[in-house]
N, C-alpha and C positions, 0 to 999 in steps of 0.2 A: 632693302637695305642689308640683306646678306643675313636677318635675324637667324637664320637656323642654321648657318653655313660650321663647321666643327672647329672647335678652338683646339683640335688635337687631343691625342689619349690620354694623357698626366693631366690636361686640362679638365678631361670625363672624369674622373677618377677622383679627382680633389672638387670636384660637383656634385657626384656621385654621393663622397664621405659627408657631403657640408649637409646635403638634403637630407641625409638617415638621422644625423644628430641633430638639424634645428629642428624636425619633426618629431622624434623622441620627446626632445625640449621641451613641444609645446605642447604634447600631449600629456605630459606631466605637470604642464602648467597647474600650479596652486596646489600642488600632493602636498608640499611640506605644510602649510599653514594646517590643510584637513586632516594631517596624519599628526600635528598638533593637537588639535581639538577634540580630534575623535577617537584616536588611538591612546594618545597621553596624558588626555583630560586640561591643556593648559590653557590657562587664562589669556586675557586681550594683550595685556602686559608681557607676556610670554611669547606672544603669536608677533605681536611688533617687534619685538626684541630680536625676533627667528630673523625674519626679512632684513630690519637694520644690520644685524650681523654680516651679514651673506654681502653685502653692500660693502659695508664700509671697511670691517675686518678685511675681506678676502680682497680688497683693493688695496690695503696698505700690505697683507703678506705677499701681491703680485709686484707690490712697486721695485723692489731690486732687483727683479727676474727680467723685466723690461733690457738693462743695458747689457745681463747675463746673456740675451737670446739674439743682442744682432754681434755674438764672438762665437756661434755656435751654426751648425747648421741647422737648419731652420726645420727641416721634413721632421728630423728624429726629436725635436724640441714638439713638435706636432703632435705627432705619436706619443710621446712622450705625456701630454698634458691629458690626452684621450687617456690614456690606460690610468689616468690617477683620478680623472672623472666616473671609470665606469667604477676602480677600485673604490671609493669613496658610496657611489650611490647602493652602489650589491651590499654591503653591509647595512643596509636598513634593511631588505626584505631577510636578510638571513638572522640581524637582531630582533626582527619581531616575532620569524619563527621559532627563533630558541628562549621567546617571552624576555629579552636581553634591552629591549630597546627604551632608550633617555632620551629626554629633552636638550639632555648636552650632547650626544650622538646626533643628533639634528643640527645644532649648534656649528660642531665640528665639520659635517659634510657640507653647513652650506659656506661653508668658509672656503674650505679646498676646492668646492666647486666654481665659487664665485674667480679665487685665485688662479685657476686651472684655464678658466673662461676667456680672462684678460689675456692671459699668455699665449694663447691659444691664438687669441685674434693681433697679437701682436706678429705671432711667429709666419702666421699664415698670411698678413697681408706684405709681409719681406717677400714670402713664397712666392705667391701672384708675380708680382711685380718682375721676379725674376725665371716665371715659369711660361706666360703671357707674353708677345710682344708690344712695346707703347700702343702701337694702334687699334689694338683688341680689347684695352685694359677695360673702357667704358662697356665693351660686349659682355666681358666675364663680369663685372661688377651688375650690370642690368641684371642676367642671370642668378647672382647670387639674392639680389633683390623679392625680384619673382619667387624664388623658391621661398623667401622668408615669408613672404605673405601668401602666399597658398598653405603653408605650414601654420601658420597663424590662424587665416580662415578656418582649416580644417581640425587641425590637435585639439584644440581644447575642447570642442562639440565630440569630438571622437573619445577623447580622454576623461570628460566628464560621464556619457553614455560607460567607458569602461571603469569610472570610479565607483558608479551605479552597479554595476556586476559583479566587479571582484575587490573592491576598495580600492583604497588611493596608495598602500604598499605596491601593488600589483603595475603601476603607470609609473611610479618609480624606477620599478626591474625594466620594465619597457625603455625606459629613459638611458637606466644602464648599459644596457645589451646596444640601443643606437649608439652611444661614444664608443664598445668594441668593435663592434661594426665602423665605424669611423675610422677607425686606429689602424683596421684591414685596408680599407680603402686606400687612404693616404703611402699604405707601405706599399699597396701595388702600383704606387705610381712610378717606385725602381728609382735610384741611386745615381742621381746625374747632377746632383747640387755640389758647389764647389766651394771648397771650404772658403768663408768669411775671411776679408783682410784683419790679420794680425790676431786669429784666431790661436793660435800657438804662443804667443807674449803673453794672453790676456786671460789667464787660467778664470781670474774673477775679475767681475769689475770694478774701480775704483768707486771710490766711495763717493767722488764729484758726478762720475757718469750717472749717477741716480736722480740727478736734476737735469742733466741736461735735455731729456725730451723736453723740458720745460724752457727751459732755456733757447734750442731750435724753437719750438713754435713760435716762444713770445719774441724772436729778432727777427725771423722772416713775415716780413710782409702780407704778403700770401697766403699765408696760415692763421696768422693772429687773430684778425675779426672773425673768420669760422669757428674759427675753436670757444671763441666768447659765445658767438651767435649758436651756435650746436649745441653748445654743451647748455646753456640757458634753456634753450626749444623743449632740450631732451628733459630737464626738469621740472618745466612747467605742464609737461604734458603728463610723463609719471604723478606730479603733488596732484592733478587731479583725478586721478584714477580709481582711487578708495573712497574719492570723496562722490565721485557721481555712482558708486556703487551702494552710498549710503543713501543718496538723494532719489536715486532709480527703484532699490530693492527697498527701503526706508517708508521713508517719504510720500513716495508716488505710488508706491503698491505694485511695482512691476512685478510679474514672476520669473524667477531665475534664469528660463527658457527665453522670454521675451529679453532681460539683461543680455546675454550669453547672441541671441541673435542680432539686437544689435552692433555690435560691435564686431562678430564675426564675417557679418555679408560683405559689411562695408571692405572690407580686407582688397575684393574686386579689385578696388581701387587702385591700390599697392600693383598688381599684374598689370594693370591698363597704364601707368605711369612709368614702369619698367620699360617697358616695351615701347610705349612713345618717346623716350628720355634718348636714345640712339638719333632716333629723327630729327628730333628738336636740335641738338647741339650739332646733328651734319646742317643744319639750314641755317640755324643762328648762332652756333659756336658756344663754347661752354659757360662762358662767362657769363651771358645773356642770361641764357636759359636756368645757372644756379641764382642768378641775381633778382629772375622772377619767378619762380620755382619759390625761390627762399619768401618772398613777399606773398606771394598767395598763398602757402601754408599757414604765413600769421591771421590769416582772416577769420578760423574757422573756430577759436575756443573759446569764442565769446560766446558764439552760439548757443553753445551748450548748457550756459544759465540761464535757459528760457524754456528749459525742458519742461512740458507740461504731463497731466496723467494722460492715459487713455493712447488710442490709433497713432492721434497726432503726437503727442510728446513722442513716442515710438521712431515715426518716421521722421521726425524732427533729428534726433539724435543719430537714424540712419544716413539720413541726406549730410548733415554736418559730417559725422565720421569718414562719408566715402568722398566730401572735397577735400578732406586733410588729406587724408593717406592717397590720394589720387597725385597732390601734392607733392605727397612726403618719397612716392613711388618714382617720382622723378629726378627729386631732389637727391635722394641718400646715393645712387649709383654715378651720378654724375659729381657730388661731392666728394666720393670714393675716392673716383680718378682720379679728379682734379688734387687732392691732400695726397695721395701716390706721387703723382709727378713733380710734387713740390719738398717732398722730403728725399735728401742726398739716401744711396739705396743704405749706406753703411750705418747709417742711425733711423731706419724705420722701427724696427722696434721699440728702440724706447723710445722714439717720439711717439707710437700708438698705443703704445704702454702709458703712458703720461696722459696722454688726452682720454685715453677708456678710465684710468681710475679717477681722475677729476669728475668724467661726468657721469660715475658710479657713486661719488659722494654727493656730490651735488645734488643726485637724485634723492638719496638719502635725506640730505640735509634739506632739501625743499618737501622733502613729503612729513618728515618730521613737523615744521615749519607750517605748512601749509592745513595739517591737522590741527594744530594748535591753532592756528585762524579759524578753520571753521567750526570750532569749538563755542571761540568768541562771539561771529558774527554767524551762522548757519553755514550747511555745504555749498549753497546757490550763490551768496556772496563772495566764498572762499575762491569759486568756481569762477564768477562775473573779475574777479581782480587779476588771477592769474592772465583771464581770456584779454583783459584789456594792457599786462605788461606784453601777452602774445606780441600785442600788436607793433610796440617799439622795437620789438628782436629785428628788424630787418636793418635798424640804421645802423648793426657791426656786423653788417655784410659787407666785402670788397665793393668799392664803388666802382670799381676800375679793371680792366683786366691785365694781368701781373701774368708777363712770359718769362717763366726761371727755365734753366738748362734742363733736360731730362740727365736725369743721374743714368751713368753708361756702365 
């Protein structure tokens, strides 16, 4: 199927930048909660409040940036968000070296970060789109795929082994130096972007353009149930994340290690999905394939309130993890596309502006939500409810397949 055949240099090169910084990313996974606890002494109160923040703040300071970045070019808006991620993360190792560092310096960074994030993947998927031909778009998108989940597999085993060595300041700097590193990448892709219609009239944007990515998703067709159905998925699977790390590490008596490999093998998955999701939509077309893609990822979160102690709870939670993401590896790149080709090119931004902070709250607001259940009722319960709304997410999937123009 041509999988290795070159999507061109600017293509390498914004691959290149994506792979150093989701790998950074993940290898700093959890620094700020541990550079919390262990660094600044803060309470549980404190440590949720960190993550809430980073969520929901840094979603609502990305929201008018959204219709700012499809009147802009999109590269230097790239670059741009890079150099305020790495700006932002460097001042943690340098306030803890000069014994400078606060809880509100954490506060602060995961805001800008969280905001820089959105923007970032607003600006970059207008870029694709016009850096890509239509035809390639599902190759590049599979690819970016792949790389998240090998980055996933590997960061956090890697970055916890280098939390264990030099602290969790240390995977921070590391985090840093990937978004400069990024920021290089992206500029060597070279100046061939052409300015945005009506880039010149639209110094800022009006004050209506701030809803309208909302507004395009919820009248097109084609977008609508995704956007309900994804942004649900993407919640229910975050609310239970703390909660089966209470029920694993807790509960069950796992060790940290056993935790951490669960969930990291299964990642395979993610690479094996990528990689067959090109197949599957040349044989059965994309519709098909997002429509059952989308239904057998709901099957797998029930599973996981049945996790028991010992081998078997272990492999139990292994075998479930890697049908999700097996799933989910097919699902996300073919979703990509298909939400690319359905958004006019002139409003990509803030339409992926709009749907990432929706389901950057959401997440928020279900994991919030979802603690405070299993509070009530235990994590296993918490767990078994989520896993059985899992199972309704598929009925705001497109039942149909919906041919809109390709924006030229």
């Amino acid at each position: 199927m041509g999988a290795k055949r070159s999507l061109g240099r600017e293509f390498a090169w914004l691959w290149s930048a994506y792979a150093i910084s989701t790998f950074g990313t993940r290898l700093a996974f959890g620094a700020f909660p541990l550079i919390a606890i262990l660094v600044l002494h803060a309470g549980a109160a404190e440590v949720a409040a960190l993550a809430a923040a980073g969520l929901a703040v840094g979603a609502a300071v990305a929201l008018p940036l959204g219709p700012w970045v499809d009147f802009r070019r999109k590269r230097p808006v790239m670059i741009t968000m890079d150099l305020a991620r790495f700006t932002a993360l460097i001042s943690i190792p340098v306030a803890y070296a000069l014994d400078l560092l606060s809880f509100a310096q954490l506060l602060v960074v995961s805001v800008v970060v969280s905001a820089a994030e959105i923007t970032f993947g607003a600006a970059s998927g207008a870029f694709l789109k016009s850096l890509v031909p239509p035809q390639d778009l599902l190759a590049a998108n599979g690819r970016f795929e792949a790389t998240t989940w090998t980055a996933t597999m590997l960061g956090p085993p890697v970055g916890g082994a280098a939390i264990g060595l030099f602290g969790p300041v240390m995977t921070v700097l590391a985090d840093a130096v990937s978004h400069l590193l990024s920021a290089a990448g992206i500029r060597a892709i070279g100046s061939k972007e052409a300015p945005p219609a009506g880039a010149g009239a639209r110094a800022l944007p009006r004050a209506g353009d701030v809803l309208d990515g909302w507004r395009h998703i919820l009248a097109e067709p084609a977008l609508r149930p995704l956007f309900f159905n994804t942004v649900l998925v993407n919640g229910l699977i975050m609310a239970t994340s703390p909660l089966l790390a209470v029920l694993m590490l807790g509960q069950l008596g796992f060790a940290p290690w056993q935790y951490g490999l669960a969930f990291a093998a299964p990642c395979i998955g993610g690479l094996i999905g990528s990689r067959l999701a090109r197949r599957l939509v040349a044989r059965h077309g994309s519709h098909r394939v997002l429509f059952t893609a989308g239904w057998l990822r709901a099957c797998w979160l029930l599973g996981l309130a049945f996790i028991g102690p010992g081998a078997a709870g272990l492999l139990l939670v292994m075998a479930v993890e890697l049908g999700l993401i097996t799933c989910m590896g097919v699902f996300n790149p073919v979703f990509a596309t298909y939400r690319l080709d359905h958004i006019a090119t002139d409003r990509i931004a803030r339409t992926l502006s709009a749907w990432s902070v929706t389901s950057k709250a959401t997440i928020a607001a279900m994991t919030a939500l979802w603690g405070l259940l299993a509070g009530l009722t235990g994590p296993r319960t918490a767990v078994a409810i989520a896993g059985l709304l899992m199972l309704a997410t598929p009925l705001l999937l497109p039942r149909r397949s919906l041919t809109a123009d390709r924006a030229q």
